[in-house]
MITORVEX-267109 format. One record per residue: z, y, x of N, C-alpha, C, O, CB in turn. Coordinates in steps of 0.05 Angstrom, whole numbers, plus 5000, padded with zeros to 4 digits. Atoms other than C-alpha are relative to their C-alpha. Glycine has a CB too. Layout:
N
ZYXZYXZYXZYXZYX...
***
This chain:
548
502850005008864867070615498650265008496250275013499849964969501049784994864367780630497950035029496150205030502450165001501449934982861667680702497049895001495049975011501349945020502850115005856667230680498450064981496649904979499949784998500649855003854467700635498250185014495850235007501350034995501149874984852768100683497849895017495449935019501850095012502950224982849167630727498150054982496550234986500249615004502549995020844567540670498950184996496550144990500249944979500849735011843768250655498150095026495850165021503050234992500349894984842568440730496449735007494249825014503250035020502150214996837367730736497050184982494850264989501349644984502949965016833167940676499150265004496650275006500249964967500249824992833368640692496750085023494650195018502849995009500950044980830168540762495650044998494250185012501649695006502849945000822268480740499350204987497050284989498449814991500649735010822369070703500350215021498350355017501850074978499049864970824369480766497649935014496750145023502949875017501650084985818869130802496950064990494950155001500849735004502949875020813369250750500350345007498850485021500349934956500049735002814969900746501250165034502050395037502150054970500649854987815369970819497249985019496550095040502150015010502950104987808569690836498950244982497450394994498649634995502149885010805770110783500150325002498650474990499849914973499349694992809570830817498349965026497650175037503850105004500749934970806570610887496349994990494550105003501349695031503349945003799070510847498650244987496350294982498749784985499649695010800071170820499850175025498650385029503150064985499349834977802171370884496650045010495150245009502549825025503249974985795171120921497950134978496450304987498549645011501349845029791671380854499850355011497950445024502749974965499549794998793572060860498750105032497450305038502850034993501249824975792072050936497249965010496050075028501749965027502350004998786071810930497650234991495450314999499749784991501749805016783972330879498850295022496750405026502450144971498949804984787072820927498050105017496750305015502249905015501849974981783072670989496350074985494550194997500549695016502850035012776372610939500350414998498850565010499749724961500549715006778073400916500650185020500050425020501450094977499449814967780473660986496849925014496250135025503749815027501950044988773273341017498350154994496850255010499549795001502249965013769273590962500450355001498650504994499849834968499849745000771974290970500250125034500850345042502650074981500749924971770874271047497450004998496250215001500949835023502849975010764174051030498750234990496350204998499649864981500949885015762174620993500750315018499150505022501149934972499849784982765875111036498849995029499150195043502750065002502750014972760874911100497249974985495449874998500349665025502749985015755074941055500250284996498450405007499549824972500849784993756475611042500350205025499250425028500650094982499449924980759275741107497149985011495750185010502449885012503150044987752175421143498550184988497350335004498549714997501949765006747975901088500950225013499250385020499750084972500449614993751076551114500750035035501350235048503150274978499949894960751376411196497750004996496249864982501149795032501649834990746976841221497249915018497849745035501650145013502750164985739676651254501349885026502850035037497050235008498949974968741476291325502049915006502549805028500450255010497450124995748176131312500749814994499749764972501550094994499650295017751375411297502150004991504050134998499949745013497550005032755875261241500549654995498749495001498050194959500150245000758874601225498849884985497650024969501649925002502350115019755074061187502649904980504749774984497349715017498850135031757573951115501049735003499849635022497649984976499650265000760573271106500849884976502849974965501649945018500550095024759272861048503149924987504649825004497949765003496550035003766972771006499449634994497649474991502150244966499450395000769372041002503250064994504650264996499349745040497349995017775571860972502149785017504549775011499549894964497850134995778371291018500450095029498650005044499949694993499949974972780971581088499349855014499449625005501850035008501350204973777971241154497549864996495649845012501949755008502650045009773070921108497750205001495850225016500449934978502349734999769171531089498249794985499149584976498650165037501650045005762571361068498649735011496349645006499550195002500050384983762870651110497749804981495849684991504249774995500950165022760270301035497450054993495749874993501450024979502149855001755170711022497349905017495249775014500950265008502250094978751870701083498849705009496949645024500950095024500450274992752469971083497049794984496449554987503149884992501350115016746869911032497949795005496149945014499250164990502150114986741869381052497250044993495349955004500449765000502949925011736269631014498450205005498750414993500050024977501249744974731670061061499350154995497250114982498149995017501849765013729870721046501850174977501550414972497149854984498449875029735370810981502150175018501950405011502049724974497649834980741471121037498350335002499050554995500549805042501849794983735671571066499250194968500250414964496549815021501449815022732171840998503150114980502750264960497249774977498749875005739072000979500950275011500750484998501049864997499749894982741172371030498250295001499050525005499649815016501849784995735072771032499850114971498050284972497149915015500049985023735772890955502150215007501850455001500349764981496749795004742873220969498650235018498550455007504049835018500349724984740273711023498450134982499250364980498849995031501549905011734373880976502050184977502250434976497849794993497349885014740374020922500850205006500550404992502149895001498149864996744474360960499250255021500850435025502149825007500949874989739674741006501250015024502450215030499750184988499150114968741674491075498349845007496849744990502749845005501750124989737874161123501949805021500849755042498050215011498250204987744173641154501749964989503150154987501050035022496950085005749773301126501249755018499949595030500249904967499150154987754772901154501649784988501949814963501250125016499050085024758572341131503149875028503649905052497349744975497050144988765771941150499249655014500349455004502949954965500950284995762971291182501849825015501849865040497650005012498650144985767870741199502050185018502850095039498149835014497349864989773371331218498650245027499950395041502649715016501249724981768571821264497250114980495350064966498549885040502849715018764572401236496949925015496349915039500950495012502850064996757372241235498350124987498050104963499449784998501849805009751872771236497549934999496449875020500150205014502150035010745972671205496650175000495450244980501149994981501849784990740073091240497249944986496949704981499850025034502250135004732873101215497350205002494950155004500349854973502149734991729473841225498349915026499149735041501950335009501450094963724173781291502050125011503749975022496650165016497849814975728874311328501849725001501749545018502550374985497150204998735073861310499149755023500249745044500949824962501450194992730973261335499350005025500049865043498149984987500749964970728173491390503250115024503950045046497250304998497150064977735273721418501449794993503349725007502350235003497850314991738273111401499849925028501749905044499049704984501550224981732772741454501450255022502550145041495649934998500049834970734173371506502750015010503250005034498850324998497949964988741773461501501049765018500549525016501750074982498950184977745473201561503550034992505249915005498950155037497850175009751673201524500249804981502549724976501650134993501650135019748472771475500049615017497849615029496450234999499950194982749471991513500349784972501149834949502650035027500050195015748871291483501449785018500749555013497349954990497650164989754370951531501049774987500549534990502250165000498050115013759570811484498249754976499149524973501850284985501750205020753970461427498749775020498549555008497350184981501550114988750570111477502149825015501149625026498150165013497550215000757569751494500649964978501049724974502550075013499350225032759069591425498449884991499049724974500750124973501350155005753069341422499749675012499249474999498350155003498850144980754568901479502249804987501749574981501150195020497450165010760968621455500549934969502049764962502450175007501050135020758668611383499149794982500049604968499450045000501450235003752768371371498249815022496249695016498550094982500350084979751568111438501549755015500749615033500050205010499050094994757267771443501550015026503149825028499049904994499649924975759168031514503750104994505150244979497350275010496849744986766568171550499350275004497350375015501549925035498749714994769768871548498650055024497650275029503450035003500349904973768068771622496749965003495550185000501949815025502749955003760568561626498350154979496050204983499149785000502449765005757869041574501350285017499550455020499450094959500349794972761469631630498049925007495950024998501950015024501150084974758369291679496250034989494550155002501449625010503250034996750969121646499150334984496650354982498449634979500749655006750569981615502650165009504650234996499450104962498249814971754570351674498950304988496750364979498549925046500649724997754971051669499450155016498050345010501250114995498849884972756571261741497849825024497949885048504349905005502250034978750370871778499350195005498650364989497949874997502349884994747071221826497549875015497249725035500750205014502950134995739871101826498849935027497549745037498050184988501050004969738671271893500949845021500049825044500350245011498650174994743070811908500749694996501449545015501150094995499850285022743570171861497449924988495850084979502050074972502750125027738169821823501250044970503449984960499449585002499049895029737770131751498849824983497149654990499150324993502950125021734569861688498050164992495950114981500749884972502649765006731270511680497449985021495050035016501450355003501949984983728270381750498649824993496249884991500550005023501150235003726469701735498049994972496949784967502449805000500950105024723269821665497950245006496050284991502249994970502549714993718970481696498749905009496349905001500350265018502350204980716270021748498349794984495949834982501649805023501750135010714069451712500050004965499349784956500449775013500249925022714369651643498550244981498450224957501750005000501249745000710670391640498249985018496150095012501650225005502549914997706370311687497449824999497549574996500150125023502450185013699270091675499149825011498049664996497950124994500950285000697569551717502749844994502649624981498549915031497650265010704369201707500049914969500949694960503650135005500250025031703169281630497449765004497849535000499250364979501450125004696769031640499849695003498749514991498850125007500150414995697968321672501949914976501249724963501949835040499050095023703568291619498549974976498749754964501950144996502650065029698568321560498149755010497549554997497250344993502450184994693367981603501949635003500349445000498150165038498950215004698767341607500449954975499949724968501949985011498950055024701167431538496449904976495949764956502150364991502449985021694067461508498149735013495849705004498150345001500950254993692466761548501049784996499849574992499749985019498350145021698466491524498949934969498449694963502450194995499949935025697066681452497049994991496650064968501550264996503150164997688866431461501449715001502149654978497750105035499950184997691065771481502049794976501349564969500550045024500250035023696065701421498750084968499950054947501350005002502250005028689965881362498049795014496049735001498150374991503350164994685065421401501949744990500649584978498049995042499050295008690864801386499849984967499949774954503549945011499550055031690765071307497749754990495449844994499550344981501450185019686964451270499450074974500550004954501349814996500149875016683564851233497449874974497249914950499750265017501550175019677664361207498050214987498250454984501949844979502349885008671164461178501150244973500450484970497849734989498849755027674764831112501950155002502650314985501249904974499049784995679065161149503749874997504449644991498650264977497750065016686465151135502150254990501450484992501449815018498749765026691765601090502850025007504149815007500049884963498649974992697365911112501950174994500550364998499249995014498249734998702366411103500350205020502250165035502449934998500749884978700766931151502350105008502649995030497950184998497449864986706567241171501849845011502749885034501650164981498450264987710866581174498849855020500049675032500849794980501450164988705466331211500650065027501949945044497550014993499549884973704766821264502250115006502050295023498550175007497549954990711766931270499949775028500249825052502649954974498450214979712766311309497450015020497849965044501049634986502649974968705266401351500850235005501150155028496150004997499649794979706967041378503350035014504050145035499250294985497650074980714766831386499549845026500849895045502049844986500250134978712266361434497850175015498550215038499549714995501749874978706466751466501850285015501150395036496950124983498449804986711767281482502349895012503550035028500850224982496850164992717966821497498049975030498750125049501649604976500350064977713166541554498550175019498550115044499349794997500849764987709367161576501850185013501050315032498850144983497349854992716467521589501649765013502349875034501750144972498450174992720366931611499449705008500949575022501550014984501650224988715966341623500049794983500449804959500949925025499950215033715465631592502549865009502449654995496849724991498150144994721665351620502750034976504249844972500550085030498350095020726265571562499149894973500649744961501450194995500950135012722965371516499149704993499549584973499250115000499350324994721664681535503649854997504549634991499049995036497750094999728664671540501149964974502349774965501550145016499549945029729664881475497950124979497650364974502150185001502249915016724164881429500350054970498350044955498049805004499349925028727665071361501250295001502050424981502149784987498349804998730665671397499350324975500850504969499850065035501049775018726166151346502050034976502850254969496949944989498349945029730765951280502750155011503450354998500949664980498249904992736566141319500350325002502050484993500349875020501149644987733766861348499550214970500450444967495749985023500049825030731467081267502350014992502950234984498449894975497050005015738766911242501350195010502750344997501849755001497949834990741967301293498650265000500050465000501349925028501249735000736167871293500950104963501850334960495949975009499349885024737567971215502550034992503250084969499049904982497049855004745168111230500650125023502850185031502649814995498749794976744668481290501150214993503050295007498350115019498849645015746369201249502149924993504050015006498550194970497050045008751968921216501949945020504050065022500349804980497950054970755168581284499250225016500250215039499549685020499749794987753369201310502450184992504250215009497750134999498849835012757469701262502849844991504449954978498250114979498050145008762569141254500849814979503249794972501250125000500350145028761368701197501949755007501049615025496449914989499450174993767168181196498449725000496649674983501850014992500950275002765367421217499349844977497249744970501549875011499450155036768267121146497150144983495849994969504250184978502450025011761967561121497750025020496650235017499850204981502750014987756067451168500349815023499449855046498850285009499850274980758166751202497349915003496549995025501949744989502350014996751466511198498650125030497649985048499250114979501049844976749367101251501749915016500849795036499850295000498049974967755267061298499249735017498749695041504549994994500150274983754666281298496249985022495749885044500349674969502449984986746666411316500250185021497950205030497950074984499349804981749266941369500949855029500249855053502550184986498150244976754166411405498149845002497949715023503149804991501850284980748265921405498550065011497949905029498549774991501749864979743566351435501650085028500850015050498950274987498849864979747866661481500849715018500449745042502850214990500150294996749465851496497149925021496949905046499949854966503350144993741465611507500250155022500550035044496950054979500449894972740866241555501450045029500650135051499650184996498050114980746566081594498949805017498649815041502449894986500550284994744365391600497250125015497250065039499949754970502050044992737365611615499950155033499150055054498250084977498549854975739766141671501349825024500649855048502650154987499250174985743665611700497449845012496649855035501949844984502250134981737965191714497750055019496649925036499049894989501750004989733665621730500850195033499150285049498150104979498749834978738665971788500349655018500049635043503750234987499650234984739865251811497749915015498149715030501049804986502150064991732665211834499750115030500750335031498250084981501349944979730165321907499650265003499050324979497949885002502449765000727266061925498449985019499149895041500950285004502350064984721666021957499350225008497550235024498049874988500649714984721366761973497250204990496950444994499249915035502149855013714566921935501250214981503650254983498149814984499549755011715267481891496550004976494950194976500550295031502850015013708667261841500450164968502650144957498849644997500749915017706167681778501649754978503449864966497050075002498550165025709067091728500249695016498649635034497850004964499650174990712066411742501649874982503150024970500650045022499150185017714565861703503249884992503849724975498649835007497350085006722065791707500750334986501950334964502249885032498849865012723366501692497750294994498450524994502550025016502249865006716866851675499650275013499550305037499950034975501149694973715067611699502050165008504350235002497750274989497649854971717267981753501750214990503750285002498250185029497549765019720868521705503049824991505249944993498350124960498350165011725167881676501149985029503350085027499049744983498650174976727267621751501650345018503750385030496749765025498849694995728068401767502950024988504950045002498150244985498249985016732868431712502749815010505049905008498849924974498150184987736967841744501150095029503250005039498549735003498649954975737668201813502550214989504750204999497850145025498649835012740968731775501949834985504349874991498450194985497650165009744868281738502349965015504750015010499249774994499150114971746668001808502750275017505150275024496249995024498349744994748468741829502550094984504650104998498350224997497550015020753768871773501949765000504149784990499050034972497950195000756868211784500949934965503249924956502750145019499150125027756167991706499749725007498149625022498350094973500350305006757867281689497249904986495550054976502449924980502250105006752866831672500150034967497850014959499649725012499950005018754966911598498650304990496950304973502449924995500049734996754267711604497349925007495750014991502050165019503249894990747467611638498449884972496750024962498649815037501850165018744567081581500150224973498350254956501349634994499949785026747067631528498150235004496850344987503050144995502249774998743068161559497450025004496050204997500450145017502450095006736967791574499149904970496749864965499749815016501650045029737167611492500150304988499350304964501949744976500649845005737368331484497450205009496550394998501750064999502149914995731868451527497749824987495349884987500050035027502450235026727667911482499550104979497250124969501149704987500049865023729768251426498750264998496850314983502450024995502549835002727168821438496850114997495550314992500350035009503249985000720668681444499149884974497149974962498549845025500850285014720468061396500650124975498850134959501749695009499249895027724668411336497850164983497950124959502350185004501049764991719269021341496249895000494449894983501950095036503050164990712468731358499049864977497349944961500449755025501550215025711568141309500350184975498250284966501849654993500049875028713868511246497450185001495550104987502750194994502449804991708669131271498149844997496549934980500050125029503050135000703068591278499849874974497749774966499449765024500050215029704768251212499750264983498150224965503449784990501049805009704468951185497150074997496250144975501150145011502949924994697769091202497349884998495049984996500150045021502850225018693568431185501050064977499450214966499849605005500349915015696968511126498550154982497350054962500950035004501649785012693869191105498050005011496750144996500750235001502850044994687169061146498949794981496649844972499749905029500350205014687168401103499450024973497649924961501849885002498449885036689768681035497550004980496050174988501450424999502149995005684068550985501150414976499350574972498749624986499749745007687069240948499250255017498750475007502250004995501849734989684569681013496749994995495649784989500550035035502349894996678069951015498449915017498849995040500150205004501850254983672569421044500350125021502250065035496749904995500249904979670869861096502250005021501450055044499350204993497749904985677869901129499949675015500949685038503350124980500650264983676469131157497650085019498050035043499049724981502449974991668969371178500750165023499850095045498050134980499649894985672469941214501549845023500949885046500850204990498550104984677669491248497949785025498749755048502349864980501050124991672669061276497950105017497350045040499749894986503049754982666869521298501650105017500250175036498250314981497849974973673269721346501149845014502149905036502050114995499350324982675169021368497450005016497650095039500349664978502250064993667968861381498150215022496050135033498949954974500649724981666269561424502849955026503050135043500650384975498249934984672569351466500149735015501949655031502550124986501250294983669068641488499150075019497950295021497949814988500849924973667668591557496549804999496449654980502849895028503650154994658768241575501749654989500949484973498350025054500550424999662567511584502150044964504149894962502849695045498249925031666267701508502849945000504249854981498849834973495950005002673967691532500050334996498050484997502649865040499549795012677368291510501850155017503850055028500949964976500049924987678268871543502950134988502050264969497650075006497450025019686169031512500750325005501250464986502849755010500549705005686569751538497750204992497750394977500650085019503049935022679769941520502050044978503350254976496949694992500150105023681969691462503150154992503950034973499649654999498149835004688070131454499650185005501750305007501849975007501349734996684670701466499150064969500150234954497249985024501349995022680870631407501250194974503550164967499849744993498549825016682171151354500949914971503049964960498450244998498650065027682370851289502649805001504649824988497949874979497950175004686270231311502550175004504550094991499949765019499049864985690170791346502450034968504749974961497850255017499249825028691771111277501149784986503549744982497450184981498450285011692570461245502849915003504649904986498749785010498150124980697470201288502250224996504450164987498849955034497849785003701470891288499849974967501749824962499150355016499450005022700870911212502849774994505049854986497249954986498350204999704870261212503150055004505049974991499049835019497849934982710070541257501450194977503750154969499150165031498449825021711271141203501449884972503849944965498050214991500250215020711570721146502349865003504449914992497749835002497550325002715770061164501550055029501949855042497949585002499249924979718770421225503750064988503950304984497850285010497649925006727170461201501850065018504049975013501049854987499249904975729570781269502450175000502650394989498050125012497549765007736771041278499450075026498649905042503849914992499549864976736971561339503850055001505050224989497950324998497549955001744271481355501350075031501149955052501249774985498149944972748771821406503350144994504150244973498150265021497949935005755472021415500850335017499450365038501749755008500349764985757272761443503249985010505449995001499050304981497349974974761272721511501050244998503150295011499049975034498849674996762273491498499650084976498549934961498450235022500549855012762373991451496850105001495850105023501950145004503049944997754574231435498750014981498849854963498649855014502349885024749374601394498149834993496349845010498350245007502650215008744274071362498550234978499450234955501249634982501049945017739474571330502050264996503150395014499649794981498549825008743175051289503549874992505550004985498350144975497850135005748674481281502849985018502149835037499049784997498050064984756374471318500649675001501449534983502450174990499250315010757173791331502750065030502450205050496549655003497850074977764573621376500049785015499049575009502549994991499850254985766073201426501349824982503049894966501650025027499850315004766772471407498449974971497649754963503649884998502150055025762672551343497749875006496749875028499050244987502650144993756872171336497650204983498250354965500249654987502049875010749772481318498149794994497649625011499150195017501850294997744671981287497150234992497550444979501049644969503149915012736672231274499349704990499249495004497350155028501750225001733771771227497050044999496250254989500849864979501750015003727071621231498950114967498250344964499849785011499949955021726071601157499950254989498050324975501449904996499349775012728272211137497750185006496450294988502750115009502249944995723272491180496649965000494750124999500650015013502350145009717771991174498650074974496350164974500649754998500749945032717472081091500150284996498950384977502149874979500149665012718772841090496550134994494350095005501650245032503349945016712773161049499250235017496850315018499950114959500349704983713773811097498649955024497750135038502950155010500550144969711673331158497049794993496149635009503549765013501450305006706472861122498450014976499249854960502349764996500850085020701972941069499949704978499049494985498550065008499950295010702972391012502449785008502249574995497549885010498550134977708572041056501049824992502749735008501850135012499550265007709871481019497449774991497749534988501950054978502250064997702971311010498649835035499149955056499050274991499550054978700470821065495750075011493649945005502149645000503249914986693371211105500049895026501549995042499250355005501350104979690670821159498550165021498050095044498349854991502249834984686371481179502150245001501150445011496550074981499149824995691771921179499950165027499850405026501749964993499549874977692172081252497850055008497950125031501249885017503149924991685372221262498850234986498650284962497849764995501249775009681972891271498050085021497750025044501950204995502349974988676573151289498750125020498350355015499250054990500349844970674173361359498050154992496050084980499249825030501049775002672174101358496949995012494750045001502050185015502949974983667274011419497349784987495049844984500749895037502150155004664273311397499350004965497150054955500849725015500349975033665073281319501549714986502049654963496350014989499650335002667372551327503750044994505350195005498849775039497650024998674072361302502149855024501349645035500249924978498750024980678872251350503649974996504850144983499150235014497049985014686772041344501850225015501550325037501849705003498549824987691672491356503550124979503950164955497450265005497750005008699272631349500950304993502850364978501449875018499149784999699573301357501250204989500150254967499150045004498649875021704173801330502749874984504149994967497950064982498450195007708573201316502049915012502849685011499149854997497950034983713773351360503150094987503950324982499250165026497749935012721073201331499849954975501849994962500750255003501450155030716872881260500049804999500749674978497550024992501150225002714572321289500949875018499949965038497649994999498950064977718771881339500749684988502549624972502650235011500450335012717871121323501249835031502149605029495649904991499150094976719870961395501850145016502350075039498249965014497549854999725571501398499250165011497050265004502349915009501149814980725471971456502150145019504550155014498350214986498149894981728372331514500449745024498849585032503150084983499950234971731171891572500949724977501749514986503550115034498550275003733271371523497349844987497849624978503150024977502150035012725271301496499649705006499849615029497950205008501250294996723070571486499049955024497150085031498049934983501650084969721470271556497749805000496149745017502149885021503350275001716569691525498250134985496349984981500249644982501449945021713170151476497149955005495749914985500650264993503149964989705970131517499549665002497349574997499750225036501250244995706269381531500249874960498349784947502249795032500349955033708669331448497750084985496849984965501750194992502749885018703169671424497449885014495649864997499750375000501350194986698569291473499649704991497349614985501350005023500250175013700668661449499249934963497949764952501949945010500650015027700668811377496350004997494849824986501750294984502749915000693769051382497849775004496049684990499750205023501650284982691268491429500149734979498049604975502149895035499550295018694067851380499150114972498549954954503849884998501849955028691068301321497049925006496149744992499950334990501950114992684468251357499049825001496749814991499950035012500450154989684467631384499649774977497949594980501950005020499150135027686167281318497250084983495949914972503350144984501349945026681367681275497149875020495649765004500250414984501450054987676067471335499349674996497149574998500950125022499450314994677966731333499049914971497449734966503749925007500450125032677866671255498550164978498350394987502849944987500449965020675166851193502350024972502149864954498349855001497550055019681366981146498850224981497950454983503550065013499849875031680867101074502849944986504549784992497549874979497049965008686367261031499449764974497349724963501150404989499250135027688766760974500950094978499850094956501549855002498149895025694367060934502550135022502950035044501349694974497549884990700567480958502449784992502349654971500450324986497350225013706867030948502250135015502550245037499849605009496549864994714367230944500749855022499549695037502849964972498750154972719067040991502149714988504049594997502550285021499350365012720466370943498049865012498749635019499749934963502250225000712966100960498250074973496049974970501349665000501250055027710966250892498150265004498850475014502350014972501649905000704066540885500350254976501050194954498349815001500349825026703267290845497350044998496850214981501650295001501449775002696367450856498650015018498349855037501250214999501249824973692467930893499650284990497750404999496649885013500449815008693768570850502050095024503349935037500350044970498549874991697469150889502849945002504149925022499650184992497350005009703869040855501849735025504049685035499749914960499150434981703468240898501350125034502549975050494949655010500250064969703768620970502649955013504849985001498750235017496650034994709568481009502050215001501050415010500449905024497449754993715468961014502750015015503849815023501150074978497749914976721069231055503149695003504449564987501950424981498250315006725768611071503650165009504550325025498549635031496249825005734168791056499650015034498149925051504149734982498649944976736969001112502050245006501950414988498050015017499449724997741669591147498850095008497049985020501750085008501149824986739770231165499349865033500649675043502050244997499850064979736770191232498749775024499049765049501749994994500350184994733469591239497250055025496249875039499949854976502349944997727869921268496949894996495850104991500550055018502650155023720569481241500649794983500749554985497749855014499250175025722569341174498949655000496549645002498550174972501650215011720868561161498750034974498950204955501449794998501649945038715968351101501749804992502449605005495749914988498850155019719668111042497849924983496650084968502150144987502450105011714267601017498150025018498650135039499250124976502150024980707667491048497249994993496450144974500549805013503149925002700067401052498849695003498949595026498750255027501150285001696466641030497450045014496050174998499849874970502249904987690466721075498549665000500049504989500950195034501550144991685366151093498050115027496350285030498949924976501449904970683366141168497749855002498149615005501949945027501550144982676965931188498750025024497850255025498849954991500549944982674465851253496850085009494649965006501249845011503249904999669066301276498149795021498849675041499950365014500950204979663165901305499550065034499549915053497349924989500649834983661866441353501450065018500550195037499550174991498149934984668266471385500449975020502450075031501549964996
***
């Protein structure tokens, strides 16, 4: 009996041993978690006072915020989707702690957090300072692209003088002013021809402005940039393009599939349609013209973009991913900005006058036969200010690069392979840079010319404060035809109709109002997104002017 004794003894034994060794190894991670939390927080503190006592001139490393789970770091944190709470922390701790940079542990590389002008301004200037490596993860991300076509479509080692660039291709017809101009002047004939189909009837009709003109300026820009041939092909392609634009940050920074399937699957079907549409439209004839815009694959910047494609030898999958990032760019960026801006021209909470002014600047920028003159009309100073107000405001812009070298940002050491981000934000809202800065002024940028007396817009002094379209060689390449269009489909709209406001309504449908409290607000998202969406919207009634 004795051995089976034992058996028994050694059987029941067995989960006690096991309890009690699960609960030595959660002790174990316990302890090292604490560990790492009081080893971070006492590096922390010793580069805070290290940064106070280097000397004017010299750089010192940037503090880095403690975190308690290795590789993670501060990964969670930063992951917040609620715009603006990451940032007003952030800038809370430096105010604390009397620093002007912290850094944090992001996804397993040190990430520096710049936001002084100096800092800012050498971010944009350093040339060890490169956006390579992001601009392939972006690629293979949220782009969907092979290891091998995002090399291939952001090369490091082109030479210009040599190769077709996208920098060349986006200077030429993207920066300069008549190429901008036929692009507006298509887009803004487009985007006439859908408000003249609205059925708008003697009483007008009631809309949700923002949902509205989401989908009229998706299409006046889908076929002004690319023509009407995809779209015909695929005329639902807009629900697809919002799903995957409101998880691009996360499939950028790596957000698994299991949480943000939704996006990926809207990623693969886009990247799908433009395949498909690519295909057909390469299977066509050339006819050898070379015209300002054309109907299989719209303007000559888009078909540009395809020789270069051509040159790198990306697959047709690789090319359809980089043409939905050149869509995106404009399209993500643009509509929000213009939905911004009727908005608060609209708003029955601004100040009557701020419609009177917007218009007495439309109406000065009409040409004798009354079409609209769109640079005129971006000239203009208040819209000027307007329009930039917007930008500061609902502008959530990460400046991100990685440092190929060792190098001084400011008074900051940053090392090779670290990353450096400038956010917008930080700088945008600072009270040192901005009177009021959470407050939204329409007239802020306007001051007053010495010689004439007349106000006049102007940026000035706002170098390394104010960067809504980034800067340096990596500076927005559509920003001029962007602000063109925004401008032009604000115009053209307020020209066409008569819109009065109804009530503000959430982003259920359900009506609050028309007090302050109703207007719309910042819609979730990550850092980064650069023009916040509105969460909720604006019940307007359009009617059509007779005069138009």
């Amino acid at each position: 009996m004795q051995p089976h004794l034992r058996a028994d003894t050694a059987g029941t034994s067995w989960p006690g041993s096991s309890l009690q060794l699960a609960a030595a190894l959660l002790l174990a991670v316990i302890l090292s978690l604490v560990a790492n939390l009081l080893w971070t927080t006492r590096e922390y503190h010793a580069r805070i006072q290290n940064a106070q006592n280097t000397a004017k001139g010299k750089s010192s490393p940037v503090p880095v915020i403690p975190y308690t789970i290795p590789g993670l770091g501060s990964t969670i944190s930063f992951s917040t989707q609620k715009v603006g709470t990451y940032w007003r922390w952030v800038f809370a701790e430096c105010q604390r702690k009397g620093i002007d940079a912290v850094s944090i542990l992001l996804n397993g590389k040190k990430t520096h957090f710049i936001a002084t002008p100096d800092g800012v301004a050498s971010t944009f200037k350093s040339r060890a300072l490169t956006r390579f490596e992001l601009d392939r993860q972006l690629g293979t991300n949220s782009l969907g692209m092979t290891k091998d076509d995002a090399l291939r479509a952001f090369p490091s080692d082109l030479d210009p003088k040599e190769s077709l660039t996208t920098e060349r291709i986006h200077s030429n017809m993207l920066l300069s002013a008549s190429a901008v101009n036929t692009l507006t002047s298509k887009f803004i004939e487009v985007f006439q021809q859908r408000l003249s189909n609205v059925k708008a009837g003697e009483n007008g009709i009631e809309v949700n402005l923002y949902e509205w003109l989401r989908e009229e300026l998706f299409h006046a820009s889908i076929v002004s940039l690319g023509g009407t041939k995809l779209l015909e092909m695929f005329p639902d392609i807009s629900s697809d393009f919002w799903t995957w634009d409101e998880g691009l940050i996360g499939m950028l920074f790596g957000t698994p599939r299991l949480f943000a399937w939704s996006a990926y699957a809207a990623r693969d079907c886009l990247v799908d349609k433009l395949s498909q549409w690519l295909s057909a439209g390469y299977a066509q004839p050339i006819d050898g013209s070379d015209p300002d815009w054309e109907p299989t694959f719209g303007a000559r910047v888009m078909r540009k973009r395809h020789e270069y494609y051509a040159q790198q030898q990306m697959t047709l999958r690789g090319q359809a991913s980089a043409d939905l990032i050149f869509f995106g760019g404009i399209l993500t960026n643009a509509i929000p900005a213009a939905g911004w801006m009727l908005a608060h021209i609209l708003s029955p909470t601004n100040p009557p006058e701020l419609r009177s002014w917007v218009m007495d600047e439309i109406q000065s920028a009409r040409r004798p036969d009354g079409s609209l003159d769109v640079p005129l009309l971006a000239s203009r100073p208040f819209l000027n200010s307007l329009f930039h107000e917007v930008l500061r405001v609902y502008v959530d812009l990460l400046i991100v690069r990685q440092a190929d070298a060792d190098a001084a940002i400011g008074p900051h050491a940053v090392r090779k392979n670290e990353m450096v981000m400038a956010p917008s934000w930080l700088s945008h809202r600072n009270p040192a840079h901005f009177a009021k800065p959470d407050a939204f002024d329409p007239a802020r940028f306007l001051v007053e010319d010495p010689e004439t007396g007349k106000l006049v817009f102007s940026t000035a002094g706002l170098g390394g404060k104010f960067f809504p379209f980034g800067g340096g060689h990596y500076m927005c390449p559509g920003r001029t035809f962007a602000k063109q269009e925004v401008l032009g489909a604000v115009a053209v709209l307020l020209l066409e109709f008569e819109v009065g406001v109804v009530e503000f309504v959430r982003s259920d449908g359900v009506g609050v109002g028309m007090g302050a409290e109703g207007f719309p607000g910042l819609k979730r998202g990550f850092a980064g997104n650069v023009v916040v969406g509105l969460e909720g919207d604006v019940r307007v009634r359009m009617r059509r002017r007779t005069s138009a």
